[in-house]
N, C-alpha and C positions, 0 to 999 in steps of 0.2 A: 500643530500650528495655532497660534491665536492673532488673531486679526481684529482688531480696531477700527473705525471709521469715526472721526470727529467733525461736523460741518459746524459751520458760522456763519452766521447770517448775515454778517457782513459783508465789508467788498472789497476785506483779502488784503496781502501785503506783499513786498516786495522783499528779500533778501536785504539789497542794494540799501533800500532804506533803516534798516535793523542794526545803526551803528551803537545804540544803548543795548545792545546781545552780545551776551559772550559768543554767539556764531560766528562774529564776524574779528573777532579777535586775530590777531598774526600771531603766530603757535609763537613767536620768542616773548609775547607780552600777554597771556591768557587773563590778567585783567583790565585790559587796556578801556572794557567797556564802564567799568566804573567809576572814572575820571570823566567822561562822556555823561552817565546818568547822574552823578553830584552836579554837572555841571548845568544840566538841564531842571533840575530839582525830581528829578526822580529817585524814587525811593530804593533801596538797594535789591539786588536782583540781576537777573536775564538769564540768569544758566539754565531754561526749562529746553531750549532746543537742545542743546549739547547732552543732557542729560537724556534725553529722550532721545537722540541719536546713537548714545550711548550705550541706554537699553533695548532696544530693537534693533532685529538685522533690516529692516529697512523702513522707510519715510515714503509716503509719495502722495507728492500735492496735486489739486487739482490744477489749471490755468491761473486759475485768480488766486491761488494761493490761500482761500477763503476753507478748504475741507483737506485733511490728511487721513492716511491709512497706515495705521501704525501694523508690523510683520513680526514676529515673534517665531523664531520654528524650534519647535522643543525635540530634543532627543529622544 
């Protein structure tokens, strides 16, 4: 198994608010978030969660959202 822990010193975020992320995407429009981040002037991007959900069999956030522990279990 490889286990990761990443904190930040910050003060965290919320899903709900992550509409320039490909996470929050509706699976019939995977880049629905890009019309969102042109629109905001943000530069192009957001697939780091989906891809990191992608490559680990699990995620898990603290309360604040502010630290993750990425799971890897190798055969």
């Amino acid at each position: 198994m490889l286990l990761y822990r990443i904190a930040d010193p910050g003060q965290g975020f919320s899903f709900e608010g992550l509409t320039h992320s490909a996470v929050n995407n509706p699976p019939e429009n995977p880049v629905e978030h890009m019309s969102v981040r042109a629109e905001k002037g943000i530069r192009p991007g957001g697939f780091g969660l989906v891809l990191a959900r992608a490559m680990v069999d699990e995620l898990l956030y603290n309360e604040k959202q502010n630290e993750v522990v990425f799971v890897k279990y190798l055969d």
